[in-house]
C-alpha positions, 0 to 999 in steps of 0.5 A: 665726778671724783674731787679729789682735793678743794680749797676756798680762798678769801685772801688780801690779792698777793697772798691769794695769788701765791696761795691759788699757784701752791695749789695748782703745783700741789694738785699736778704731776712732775716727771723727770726727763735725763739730760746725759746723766743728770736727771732734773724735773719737768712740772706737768704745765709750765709754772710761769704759764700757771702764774701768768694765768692766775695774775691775768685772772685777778688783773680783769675779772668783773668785781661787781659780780659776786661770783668767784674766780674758779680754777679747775684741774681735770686730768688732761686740762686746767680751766680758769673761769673768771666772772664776766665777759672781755671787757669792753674794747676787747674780743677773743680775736683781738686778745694779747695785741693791746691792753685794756685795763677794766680794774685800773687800781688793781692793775697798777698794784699788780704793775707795782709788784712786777707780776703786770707789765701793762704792755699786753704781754700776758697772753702772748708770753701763755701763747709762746711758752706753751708753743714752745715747749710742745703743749697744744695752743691755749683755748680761750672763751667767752661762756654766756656772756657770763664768764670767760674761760682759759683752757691750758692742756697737758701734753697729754691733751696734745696726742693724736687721736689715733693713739690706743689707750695702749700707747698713751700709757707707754708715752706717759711712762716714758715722760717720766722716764725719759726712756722704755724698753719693749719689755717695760712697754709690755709690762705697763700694758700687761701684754706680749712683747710681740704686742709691744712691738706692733705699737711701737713701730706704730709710733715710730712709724708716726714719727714719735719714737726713735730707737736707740741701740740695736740689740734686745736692750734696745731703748725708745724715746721721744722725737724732740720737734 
């Protein structure tokens, strides 16, 4: 495994939070998508879905266990694990329909500078926010009783697996650039444009791809659901 940046925080509880969220932002990719002709910047994960994560991480961890909360980037995910099981009251089921303070002192220090609600809104809003921007669903886990883990997948993590390595990198491209032309679809894959062509029509066969224009400049771009 290539560790590509780390960081050991021992910090007061604000200040390890606002630290914890500068190196999720530091460590993940912005795009750039096109609105007519203003171009504005589009974080890899939603930014108050990374912060509701981590607040939701100090909120219930088990402080009596001496391990650390751990935050994982890989190329296609983030893993929160938090030291402990759910508490008590609580199942994965059961998870966002009502509160269960397991820390009540932190949690009303938390409430007193507006990053809580108490109102059990946190997993519901990670739920709604990834929803509706077109991230795949939340993964929540209890591992070994041990610890329980929060998975939060990229959009990359949300194509088909029928998609070749080929059209992944075109998406990616196109992610970034809010539009591909056959021949910059060729020249990312180091293929012919005949190449090109096959999987685009594939794509746009599956209904992820539109065409705009009909001429040899024609562009490509996402189907927005």
């Amino acid at each position: 495994m290539h560790i590509v940046d780390a960081n050991f925080l021992s910090r007061p509880m604000l200040r390890l939070l606002a630290e914890a969220e500068a190196f999720l932002v530091r460590n993940t990719r912005n795009a750039f998508a096109y609105d007519g002709l203003d171009r504005k910047e589009v974080p890899e994960y939603p930014r108050n879905v990374l912060r509701e994560a981590l607040v939701n991480a100090v909120a219930h961890r088990n402080y009596f266990d001496p391990n650390a909360i751990q935050v994982n980037i890989f190329d296609d995910r983030i893993e929160v694990l938090n030291p402990g099981a759910l508490p008590e009251g609580l199942s994965l089921e059961s998870l966002g329909s009502y509160s269960v303070q397991r820390n009540p002192v932190v949690y009303k220090l938390l409430r007193d500078v507006r990053k809580v609600e108490g109102l059990a809104t946190g997993i519901p809003k990670i739920r709604e926010t990834l929803g509706e921007q077109g991230f795949p669903a939340p993964i929540f886990e209890e591992l070994g009783g041990k610890f329980f883990r929060l998975t939060i997948r990229n959009r990359e993590g949300a194509l088909p697996d029928w998609i070749s390595p080929r059209q992944k990198r075109g998406l990616l491209l196109l992610e970034k650039s809010g539009s591909i032309s056959t021949a910059q679809y060729a020249e990312a894959n180091g293929i012919s444009r005949t190449a090109s062509l096959a999987d685009i029509s594939e794509l746009i066969e599956k209904g992820l791809l539109e065409r705009s224009g009909q001429t040899k400049g024609s562009k490509y771009r996402l189907v927005r659901k």
